[in-house]
BALOBA-1460 file (C-alpha; in Angstrom, 3 decimals):
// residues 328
<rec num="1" residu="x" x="6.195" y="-21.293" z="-20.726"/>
<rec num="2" residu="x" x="7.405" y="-20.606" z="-23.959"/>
<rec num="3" residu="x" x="10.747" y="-21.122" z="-25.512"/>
<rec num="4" residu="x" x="12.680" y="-20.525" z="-28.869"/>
<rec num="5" residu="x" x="15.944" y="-22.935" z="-29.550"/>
<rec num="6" residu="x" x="19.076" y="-21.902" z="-29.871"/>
<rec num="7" residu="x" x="20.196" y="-21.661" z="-33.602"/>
<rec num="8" residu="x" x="23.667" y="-21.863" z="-35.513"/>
<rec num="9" residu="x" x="23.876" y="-20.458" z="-38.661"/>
<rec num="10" residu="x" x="20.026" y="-22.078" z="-39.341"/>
<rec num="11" residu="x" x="20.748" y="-25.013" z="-37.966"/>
<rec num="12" residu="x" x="18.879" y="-26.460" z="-35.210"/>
<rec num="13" residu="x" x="20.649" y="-27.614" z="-31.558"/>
<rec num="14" residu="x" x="19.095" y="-29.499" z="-28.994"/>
<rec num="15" residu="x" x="20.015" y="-26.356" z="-26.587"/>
<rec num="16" residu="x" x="17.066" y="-24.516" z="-25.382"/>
<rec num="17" residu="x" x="16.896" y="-20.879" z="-24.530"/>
<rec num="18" residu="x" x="14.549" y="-19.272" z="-22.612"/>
<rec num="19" residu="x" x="12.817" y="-16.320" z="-24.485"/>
<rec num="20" residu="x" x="9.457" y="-15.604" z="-22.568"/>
<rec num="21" residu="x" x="8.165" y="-17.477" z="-19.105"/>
<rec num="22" residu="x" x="5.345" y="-16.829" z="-17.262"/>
<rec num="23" residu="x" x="5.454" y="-18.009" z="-14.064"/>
<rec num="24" residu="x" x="3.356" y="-18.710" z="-11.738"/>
<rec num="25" residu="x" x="3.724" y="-19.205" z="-7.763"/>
<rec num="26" residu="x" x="1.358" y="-19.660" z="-4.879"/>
<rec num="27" residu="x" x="1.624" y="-16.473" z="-3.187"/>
<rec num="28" residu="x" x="2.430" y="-17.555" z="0.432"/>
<rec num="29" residu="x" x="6.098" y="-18.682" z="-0.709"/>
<rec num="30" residu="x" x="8.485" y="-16.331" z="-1.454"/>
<rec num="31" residu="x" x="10.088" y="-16.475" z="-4.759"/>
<rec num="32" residu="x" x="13.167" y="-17.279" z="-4.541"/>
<rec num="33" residu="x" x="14.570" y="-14.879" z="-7.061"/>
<rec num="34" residu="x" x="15.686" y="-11.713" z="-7.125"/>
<rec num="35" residu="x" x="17.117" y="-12.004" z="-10.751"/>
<rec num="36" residu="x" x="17.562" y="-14.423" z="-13.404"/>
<rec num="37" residu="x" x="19.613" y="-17.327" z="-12.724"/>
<rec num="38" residu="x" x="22.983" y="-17.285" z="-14.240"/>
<rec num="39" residu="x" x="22.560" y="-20.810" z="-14.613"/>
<rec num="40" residu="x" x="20.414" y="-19.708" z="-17.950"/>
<rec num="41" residu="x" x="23.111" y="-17.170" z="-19.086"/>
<rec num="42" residu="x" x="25.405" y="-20.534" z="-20.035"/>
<rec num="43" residu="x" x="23.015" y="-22.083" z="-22.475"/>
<rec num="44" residu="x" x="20.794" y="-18.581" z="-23.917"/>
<rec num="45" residu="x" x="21.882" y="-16.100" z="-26.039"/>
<rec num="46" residu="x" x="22.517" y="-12.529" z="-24.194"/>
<rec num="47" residu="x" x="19.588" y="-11.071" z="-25.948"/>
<rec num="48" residu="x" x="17.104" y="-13.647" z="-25.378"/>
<rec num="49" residu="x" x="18.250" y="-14.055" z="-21.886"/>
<rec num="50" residu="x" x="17.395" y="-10.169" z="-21.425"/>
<rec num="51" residu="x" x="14.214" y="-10.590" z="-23.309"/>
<rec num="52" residu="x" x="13.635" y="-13.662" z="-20.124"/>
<rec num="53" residu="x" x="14.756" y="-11.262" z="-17.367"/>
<rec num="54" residu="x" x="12.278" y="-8.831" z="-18.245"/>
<rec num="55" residu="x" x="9.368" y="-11.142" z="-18.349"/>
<rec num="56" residu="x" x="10.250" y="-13.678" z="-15.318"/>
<rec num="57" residu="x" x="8.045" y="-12.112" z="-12.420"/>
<rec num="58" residu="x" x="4.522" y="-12.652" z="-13.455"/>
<rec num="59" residu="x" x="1.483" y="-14.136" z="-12.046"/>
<rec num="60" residu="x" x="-1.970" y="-13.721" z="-12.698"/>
<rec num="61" residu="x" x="-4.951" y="-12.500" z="-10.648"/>
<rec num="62" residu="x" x="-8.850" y="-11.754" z="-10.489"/>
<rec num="63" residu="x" x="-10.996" y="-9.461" z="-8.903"/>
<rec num="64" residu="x" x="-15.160" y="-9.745" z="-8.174"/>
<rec num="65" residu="x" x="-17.950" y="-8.312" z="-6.663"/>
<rec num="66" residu="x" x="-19.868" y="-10.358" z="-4.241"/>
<rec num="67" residu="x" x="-23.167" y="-8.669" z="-2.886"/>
<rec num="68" residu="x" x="-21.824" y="-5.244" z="-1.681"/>
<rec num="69" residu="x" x="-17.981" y="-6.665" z="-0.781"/>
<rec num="70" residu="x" x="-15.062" y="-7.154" z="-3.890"/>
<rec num="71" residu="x" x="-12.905" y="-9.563" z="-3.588"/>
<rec num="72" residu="x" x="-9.489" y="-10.517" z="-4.891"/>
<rec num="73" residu="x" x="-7.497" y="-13.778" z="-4.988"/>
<rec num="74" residu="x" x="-4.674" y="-15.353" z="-7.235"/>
<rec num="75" residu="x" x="-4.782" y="-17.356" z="-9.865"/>
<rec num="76" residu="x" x="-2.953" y="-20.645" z="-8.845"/>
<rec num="77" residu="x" x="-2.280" y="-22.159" z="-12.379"/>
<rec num="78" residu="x" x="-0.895" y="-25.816" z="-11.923"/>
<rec num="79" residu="x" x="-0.837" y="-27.257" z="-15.149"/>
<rec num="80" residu="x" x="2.165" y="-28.183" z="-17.004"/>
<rec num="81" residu="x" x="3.086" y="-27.002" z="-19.919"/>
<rec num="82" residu="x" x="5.537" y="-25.861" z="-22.639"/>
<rec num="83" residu="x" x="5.573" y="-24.177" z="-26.106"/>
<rec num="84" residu="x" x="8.991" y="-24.312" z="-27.725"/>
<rec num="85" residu="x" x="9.069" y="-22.360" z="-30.937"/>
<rec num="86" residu="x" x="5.540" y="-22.483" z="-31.907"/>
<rec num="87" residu="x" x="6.362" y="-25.682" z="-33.507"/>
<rec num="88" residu="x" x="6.224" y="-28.353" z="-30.437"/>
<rec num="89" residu="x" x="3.772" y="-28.597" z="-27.346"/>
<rec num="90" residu="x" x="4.440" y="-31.007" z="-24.061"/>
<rec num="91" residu="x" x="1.142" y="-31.018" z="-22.503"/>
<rec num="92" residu="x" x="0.310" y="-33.211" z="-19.625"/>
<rec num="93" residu="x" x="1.074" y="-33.540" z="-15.875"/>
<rec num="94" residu="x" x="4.431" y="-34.133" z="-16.095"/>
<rec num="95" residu="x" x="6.970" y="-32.010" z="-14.506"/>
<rec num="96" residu="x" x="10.180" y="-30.929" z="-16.318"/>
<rec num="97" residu="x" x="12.671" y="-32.401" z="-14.306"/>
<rec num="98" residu="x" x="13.947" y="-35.885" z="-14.211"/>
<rec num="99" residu="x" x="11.840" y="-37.227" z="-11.373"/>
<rec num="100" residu="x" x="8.637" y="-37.002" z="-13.750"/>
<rec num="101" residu="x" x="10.499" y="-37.593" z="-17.175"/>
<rec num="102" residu="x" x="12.644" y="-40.656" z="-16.556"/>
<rec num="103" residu="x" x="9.821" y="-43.309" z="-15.802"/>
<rec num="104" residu="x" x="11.505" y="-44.135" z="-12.609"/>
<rec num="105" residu="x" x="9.738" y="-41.414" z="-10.120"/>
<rec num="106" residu="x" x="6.267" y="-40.563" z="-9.976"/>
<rec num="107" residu="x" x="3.890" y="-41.368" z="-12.251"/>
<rec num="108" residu="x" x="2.840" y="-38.591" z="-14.750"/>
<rec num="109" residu="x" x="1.724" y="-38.185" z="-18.107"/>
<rec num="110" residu="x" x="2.577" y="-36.004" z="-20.859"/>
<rec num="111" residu="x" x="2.053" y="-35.651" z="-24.536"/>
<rec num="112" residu="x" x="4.408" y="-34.466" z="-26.913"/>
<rec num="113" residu="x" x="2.583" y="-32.618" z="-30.093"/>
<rec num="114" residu="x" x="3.803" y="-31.719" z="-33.050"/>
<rec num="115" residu="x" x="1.657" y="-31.738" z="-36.378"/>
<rec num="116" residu="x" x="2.652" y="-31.558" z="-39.875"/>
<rec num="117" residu="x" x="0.291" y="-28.613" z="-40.742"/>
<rec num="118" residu="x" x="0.786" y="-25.217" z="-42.174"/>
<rec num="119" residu="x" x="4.712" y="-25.138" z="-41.211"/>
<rec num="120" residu="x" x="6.056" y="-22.066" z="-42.371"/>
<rec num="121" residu="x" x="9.213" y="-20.405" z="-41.548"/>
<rec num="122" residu="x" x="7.457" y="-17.199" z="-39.316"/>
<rec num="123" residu="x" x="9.353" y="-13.634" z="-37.647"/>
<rec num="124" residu="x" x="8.720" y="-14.050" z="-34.236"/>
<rec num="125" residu="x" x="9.498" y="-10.821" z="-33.109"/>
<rec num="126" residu="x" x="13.140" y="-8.672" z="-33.174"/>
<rec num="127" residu="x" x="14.878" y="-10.267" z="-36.048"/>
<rec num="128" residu="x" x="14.337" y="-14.196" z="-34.884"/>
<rec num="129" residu="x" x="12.631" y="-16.359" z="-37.559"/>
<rec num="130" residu="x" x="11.706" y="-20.334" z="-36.924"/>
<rec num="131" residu="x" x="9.734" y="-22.576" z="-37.966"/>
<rec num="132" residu="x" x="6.097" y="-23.073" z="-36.697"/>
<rec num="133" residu="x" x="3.525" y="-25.372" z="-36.485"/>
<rec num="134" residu="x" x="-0.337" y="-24.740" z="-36.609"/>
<rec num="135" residu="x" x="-0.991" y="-26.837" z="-33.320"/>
<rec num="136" residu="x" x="1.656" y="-25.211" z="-31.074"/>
<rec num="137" residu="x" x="1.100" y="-22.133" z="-32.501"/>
<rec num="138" residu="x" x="-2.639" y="-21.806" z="-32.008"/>
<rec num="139" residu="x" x="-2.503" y="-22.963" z="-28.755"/>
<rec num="140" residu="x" x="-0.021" y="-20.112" z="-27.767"/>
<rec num="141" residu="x" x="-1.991" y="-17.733" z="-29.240"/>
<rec num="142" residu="x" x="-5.678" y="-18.593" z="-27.584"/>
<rec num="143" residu="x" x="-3.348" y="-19.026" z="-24.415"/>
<rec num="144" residu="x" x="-2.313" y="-15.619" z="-24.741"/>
<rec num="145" residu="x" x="-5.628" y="-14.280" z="-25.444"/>
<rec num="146" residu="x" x="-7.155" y="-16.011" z="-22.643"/>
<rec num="147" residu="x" x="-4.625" y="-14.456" z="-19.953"/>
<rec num="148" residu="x" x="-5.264" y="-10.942" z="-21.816"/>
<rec num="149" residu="x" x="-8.778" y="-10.771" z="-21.380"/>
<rec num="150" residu="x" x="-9.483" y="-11.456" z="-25.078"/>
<rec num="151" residu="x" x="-12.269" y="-14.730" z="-23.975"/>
<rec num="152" residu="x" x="-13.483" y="-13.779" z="-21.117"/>
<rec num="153" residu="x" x="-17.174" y="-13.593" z="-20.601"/>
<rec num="154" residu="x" x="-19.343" y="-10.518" z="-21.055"/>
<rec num="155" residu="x" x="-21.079" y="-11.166" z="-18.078"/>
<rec num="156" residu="x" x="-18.331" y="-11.543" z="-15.818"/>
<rec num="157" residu="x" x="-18.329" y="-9.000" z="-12.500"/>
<rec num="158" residu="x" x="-14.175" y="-9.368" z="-12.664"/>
<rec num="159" residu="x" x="-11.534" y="-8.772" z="-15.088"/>
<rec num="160" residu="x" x="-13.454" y="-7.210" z="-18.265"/>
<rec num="161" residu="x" x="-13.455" y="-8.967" z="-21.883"/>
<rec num="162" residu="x" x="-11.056" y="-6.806" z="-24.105"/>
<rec num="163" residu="x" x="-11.571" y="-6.253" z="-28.209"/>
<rec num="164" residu="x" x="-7.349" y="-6.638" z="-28.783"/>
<rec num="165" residu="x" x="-4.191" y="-7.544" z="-27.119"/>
<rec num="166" residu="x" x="-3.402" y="-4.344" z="-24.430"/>
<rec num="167" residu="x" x="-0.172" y="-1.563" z="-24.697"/>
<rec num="168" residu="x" x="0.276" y="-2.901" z="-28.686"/>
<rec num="169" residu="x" x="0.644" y="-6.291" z="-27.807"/>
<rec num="170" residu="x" x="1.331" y="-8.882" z="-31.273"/>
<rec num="171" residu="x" x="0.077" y="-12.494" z="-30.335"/>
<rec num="172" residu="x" x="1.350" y="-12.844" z="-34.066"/>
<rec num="173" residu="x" x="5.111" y="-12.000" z="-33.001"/>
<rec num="174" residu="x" x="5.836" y="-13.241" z="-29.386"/>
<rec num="175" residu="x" x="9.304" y="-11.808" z="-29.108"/>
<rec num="176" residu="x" x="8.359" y="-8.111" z="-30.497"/>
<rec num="177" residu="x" x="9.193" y="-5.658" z="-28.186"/>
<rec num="178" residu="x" x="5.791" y="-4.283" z="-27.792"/>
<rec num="179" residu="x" x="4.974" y="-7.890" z="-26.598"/>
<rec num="180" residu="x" x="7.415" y="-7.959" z="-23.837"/>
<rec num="181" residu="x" x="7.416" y="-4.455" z="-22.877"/>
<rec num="182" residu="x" x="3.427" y="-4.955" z="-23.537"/>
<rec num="183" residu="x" x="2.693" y="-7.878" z="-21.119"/>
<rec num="184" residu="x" x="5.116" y="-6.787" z="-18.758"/>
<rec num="185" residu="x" x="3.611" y="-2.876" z="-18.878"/>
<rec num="186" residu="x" x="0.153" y="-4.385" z="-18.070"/>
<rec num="187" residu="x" x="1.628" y="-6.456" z="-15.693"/>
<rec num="188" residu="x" x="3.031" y="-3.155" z="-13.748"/>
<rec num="189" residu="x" x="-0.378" y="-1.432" z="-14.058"/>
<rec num="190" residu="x" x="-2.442" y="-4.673" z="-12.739"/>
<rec num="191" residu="x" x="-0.445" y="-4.794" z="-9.936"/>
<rec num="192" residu="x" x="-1.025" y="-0.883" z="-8.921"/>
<rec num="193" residu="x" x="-4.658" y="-0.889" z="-9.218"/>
<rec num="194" residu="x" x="-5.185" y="-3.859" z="-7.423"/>
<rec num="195" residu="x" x="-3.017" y="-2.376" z="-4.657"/>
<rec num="196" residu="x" x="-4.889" y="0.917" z="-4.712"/>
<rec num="197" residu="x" x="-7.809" y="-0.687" z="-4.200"/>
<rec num="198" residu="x" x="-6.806" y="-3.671" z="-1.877"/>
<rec num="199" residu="x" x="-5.081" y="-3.254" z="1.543"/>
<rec num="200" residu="x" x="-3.891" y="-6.790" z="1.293"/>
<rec num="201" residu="x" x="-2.698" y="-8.090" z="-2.162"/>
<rec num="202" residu="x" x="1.596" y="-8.745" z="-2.061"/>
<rec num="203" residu="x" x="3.095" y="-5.813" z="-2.420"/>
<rec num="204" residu="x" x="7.271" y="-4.841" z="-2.140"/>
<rec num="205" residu="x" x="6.247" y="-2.843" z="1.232"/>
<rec num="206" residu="x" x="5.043" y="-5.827" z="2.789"/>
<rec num="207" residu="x" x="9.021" y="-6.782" z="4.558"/>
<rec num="208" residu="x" x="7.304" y="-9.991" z="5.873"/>
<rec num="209" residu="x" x="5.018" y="-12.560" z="3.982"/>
<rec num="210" residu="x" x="2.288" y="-12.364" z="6.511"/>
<rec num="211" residu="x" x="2.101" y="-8.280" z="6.815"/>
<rec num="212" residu="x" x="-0.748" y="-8.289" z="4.247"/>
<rec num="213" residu="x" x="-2.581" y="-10.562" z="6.537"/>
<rec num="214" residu="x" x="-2.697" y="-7.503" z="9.495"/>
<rec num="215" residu="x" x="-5.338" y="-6.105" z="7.431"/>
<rec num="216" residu="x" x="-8.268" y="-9.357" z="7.715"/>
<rec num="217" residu="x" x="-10.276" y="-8.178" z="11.182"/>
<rec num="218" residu="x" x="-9.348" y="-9.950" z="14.240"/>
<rec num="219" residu="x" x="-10.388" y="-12.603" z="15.515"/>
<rec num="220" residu="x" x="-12.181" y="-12.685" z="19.283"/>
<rec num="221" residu="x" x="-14.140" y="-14.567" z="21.373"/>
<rec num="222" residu="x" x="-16.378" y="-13.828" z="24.165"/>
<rec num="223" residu="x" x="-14.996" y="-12.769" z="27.607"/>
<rec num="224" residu="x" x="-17.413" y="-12.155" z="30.763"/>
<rec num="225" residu="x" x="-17.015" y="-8.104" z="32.022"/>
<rec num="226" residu="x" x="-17.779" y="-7.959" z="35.605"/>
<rec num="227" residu="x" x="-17.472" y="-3.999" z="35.699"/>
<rec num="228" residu="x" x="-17.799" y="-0.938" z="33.261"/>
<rec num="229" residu="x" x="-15.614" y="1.986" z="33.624"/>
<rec num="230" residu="x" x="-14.800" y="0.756" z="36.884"/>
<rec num="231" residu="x" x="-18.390" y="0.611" z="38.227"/>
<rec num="232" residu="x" x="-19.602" y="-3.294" z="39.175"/>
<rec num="233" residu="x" x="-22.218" y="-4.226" z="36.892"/>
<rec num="234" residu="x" x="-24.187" y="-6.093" z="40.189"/>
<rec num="235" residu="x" x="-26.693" y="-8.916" z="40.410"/>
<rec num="236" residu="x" x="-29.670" y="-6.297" z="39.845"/>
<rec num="237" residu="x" x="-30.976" y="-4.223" z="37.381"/>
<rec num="238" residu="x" x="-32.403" y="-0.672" z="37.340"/>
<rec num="239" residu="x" x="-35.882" y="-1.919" z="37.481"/>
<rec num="240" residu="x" x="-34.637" y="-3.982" z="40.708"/>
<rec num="241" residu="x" x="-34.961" y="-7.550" z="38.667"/>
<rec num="242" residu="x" x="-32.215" y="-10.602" z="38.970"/>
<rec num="243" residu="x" x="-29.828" y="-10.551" z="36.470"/>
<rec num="244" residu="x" x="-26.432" y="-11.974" z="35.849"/>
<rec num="245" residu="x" x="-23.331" y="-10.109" z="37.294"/>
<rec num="246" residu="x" x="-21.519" y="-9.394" z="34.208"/>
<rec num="247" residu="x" x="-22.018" y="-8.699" z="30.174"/>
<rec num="248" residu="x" x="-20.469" y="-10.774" z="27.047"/>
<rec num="249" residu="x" x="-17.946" y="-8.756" z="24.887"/>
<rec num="250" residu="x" x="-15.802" y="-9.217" z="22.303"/>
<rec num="251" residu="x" x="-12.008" y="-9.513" z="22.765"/>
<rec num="252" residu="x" x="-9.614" y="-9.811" z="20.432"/>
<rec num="253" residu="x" x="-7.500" y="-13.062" z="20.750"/>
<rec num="254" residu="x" x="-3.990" y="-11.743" z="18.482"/>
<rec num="255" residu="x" x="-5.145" y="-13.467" z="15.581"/>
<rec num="256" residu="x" x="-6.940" y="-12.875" z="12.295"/>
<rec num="257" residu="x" x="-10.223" y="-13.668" z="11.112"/>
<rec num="258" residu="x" x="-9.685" y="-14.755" z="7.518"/>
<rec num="259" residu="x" x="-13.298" y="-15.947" z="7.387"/>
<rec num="260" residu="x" x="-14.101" y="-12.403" z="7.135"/>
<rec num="261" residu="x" x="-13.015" y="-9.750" z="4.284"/>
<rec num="262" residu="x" x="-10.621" y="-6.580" z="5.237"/>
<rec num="263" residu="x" x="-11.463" y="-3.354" z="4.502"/>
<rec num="264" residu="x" x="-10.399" y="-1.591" z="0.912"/>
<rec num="265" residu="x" x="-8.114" y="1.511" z="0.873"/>
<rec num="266" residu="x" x="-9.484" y="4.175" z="2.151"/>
<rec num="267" residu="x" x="-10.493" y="6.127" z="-0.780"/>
<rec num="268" residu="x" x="-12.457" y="3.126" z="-2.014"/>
<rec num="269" residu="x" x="-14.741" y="2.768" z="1.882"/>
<rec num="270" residu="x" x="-18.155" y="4.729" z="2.908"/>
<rec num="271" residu="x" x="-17.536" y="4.519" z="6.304"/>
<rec num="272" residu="x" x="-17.638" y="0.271" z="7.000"/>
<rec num="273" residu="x" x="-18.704" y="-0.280" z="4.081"/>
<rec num="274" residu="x" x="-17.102" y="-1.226" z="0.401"/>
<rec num="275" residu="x" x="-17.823" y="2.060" z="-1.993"/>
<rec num="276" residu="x" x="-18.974" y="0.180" z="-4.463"/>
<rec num="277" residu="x" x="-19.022" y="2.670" z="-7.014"/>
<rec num="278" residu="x" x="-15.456" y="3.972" z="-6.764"/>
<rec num="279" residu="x" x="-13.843" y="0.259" z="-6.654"/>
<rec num="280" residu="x" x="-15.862" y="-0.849" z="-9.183"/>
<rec num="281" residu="x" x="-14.694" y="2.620" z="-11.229"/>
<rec num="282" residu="x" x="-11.109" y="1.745" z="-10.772"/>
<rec num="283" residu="x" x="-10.983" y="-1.969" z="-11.493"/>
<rec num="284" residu="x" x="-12.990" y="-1.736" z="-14.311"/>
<rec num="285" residu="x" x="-11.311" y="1.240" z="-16.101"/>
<rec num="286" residu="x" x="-8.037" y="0.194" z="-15.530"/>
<rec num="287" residu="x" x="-7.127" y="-3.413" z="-15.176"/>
<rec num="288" residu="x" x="-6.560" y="-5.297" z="-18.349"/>
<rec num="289" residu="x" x="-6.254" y="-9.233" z="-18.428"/>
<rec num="290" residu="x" x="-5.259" y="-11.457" z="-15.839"/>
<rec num="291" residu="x" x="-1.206" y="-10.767" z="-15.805"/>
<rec num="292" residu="x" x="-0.039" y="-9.189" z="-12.675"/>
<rec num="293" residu="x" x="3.688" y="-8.202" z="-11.574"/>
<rec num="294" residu="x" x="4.764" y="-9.895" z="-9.031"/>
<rec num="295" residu="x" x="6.469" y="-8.133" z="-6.409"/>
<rec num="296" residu="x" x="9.646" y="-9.891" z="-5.728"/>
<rec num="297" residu="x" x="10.660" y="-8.050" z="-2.706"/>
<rec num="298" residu="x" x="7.617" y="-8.879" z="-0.936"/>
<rec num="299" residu="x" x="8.850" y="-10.720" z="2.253"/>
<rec num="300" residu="x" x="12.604" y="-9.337" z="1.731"/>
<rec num="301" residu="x" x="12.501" y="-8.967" z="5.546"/>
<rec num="302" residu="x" x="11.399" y="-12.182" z="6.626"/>
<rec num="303" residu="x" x="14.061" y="-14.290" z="8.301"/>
<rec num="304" residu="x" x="11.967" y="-16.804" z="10.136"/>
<rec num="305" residu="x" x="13.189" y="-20.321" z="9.655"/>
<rec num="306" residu="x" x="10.658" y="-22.993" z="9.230"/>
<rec num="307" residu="x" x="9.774" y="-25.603" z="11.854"/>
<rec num="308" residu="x" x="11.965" y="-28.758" z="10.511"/>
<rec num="309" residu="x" x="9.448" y="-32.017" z="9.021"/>
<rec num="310" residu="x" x="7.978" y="-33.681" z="12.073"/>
<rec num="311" residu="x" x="8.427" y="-31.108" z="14.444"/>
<rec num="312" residu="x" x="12.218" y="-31.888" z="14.742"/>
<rec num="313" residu="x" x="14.851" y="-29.105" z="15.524"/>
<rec num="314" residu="x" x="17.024" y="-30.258" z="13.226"/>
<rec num="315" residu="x" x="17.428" y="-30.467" z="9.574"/>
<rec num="316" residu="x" x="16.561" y="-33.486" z="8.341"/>
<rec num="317" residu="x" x="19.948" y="-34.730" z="6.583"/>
<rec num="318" residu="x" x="21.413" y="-33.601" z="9.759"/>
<rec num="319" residu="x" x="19.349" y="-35.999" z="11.463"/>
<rec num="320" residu="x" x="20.086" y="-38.543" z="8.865"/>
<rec num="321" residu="x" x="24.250" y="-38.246" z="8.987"/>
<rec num="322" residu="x" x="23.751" y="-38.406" z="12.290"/>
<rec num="323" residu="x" x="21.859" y="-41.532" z="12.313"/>
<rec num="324" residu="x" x="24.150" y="-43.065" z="9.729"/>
<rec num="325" residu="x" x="27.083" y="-41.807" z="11.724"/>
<rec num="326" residu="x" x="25.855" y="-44.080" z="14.929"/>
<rec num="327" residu="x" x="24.920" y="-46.727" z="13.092"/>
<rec num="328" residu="x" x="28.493" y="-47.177" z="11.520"/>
């Protein structure tokens, strides 16, 4: 996450605005966004809360080829942390919210950083100048070139190391407009390759959150078949020899088999097989860091209510009024 305080006339508030945040979700839940939340409108400046909207719906994702299969998953990034203004880091475990922060509620750690080296007063991008700090701002940067590609290995069979920052991208000037429409561009394109290549990444078309999953082979177990076509299969065989009455097949039990890959699009199979030559083609040419869109109307259809905790059919403060209610 990164952030730029609100300023007044070159003073500094305590009021934070949210100019750039990359978030990431585990892809099973739904985001529960369609837009930014107005709640952020009250407290950022219309510009920078534009600058936010256009940035909000990003995760990040890899691709690799094992033996003659490719493979995709998320990247589930859990670790906490903030970058206000190039000038101040919070790294730790500790959530932002009061349950981590006021000593009360779990028990986290977090360390606030700010050095006294090379501060300078820096343009961050569209008119906006703040101070920075060489610790917080460092970090941002090798932060951003890690999630563009910039450090990855040579030798890696996934996303490829890039010389510079895609689309005109300025690690130097966060706010630019060729870094937002830059990272959010790449973002865009990510997404669309992986898609055209994958028949089960998160995509807008999917209506429900397990759609993608249609596309893992099913599951089965074996099932004695007494007849074929109709005709017994009998206790003998051609050659007049004892054998059982029936064969072993396979039949599909409604589920999928997720310990077994799907198939790619079809432009990217040779017959059952991964064309490993035209998905390697594609992935390699065109996707660019780790950054991926994420589709926010994936699972717009899905209006399946959760099981309640403990297998209850009611809501759980329900249950508890209702307890309380007795008991009074």
């Amino acid at each position: 996450m990164f952030m730029v305080r609100n300023r007044n006339h070159g003073r500094s508030s305590s009021v934070l605005r949210i100019s750039l945040v990359f978030g990431f979700r585990q892809e099973p839940t739904r985001v529960a966004f369609h837009r930014c939340d107005p709640f952020w409108a009250a407290f950022a400046h219309p510009r920078c809360y534009r600058i936010a909207c256009q940035a909000i719906n990003l995760t990040q994702r890899n691709w690799a080829q094992l033996g003659d299969r490719y493979v995709t998953e998320q990247i589930y990034v859990h670790t906490k942390m903030t970058v206000v203004d190039d000038l101040y880091a919070i790294v730790g475990s500790a959530n932002i919210n009061d349950r981590s922060l006021l000593g009360n509620g779990d028990t986290e750690l977090a360390a606030v950083v700010m050095d006294t080296a090379e501060a300078a007063m820096t343009d961050m991008g569209q008119g906006i100048r703040c101070v920075t700090r060489k610790f917080a701002r460092e970090l941002r940067i090798k932060l951003w070139k890690k999630h563009l590609g910039m450090l990855v290995d040579e030798s890696t069979t996934g996303v490829q190391k890039e010389g510079a920052p895609p689309l005109g991208i300025k690690l130097e000037q966060p706010l630019a407009k060729e870094s937002i429409n830059g990272i959010q561009g790449q973002a865009i394109v990510n997404r669309q390759a992986y898609n055209r290549v994958f028949t089960h990444t998160p995509r807008n078309e999917f209506g429900t959150l397990q759609e993608g999953r249609k596309n893992y082979p099913p599951l089965t177990h074996q099932v004695k078949k007494y007849s074929v076509n109709g005709t017994p299969i009998g206790e003998y065989g051609p050659d007049g020899t004892r054998r059982d009455p029936y064969i072993l097949v396979d039949e599909a039990i409604g589920q999928q088999d997720f310990s077994k890959l799907p198939p790619l699009q079809l432009a990217y199979m040779d017959g059952h097989q991964h064309n490993i030559q035209a998905a390697s083609k594609e992935l390699r040419n065109t996707i660019k860091g780790f950054f991926v869109e994420m589709p926010l109307d994936w699972g717009r259809g899905e209006y399946k209510t959760p099981r309640a905790p403990g297998g209850k059919s009611t809501l759980v403060a329900q249950e508890y009024q209702h307890r309380t209610t007795q008991a009074g």
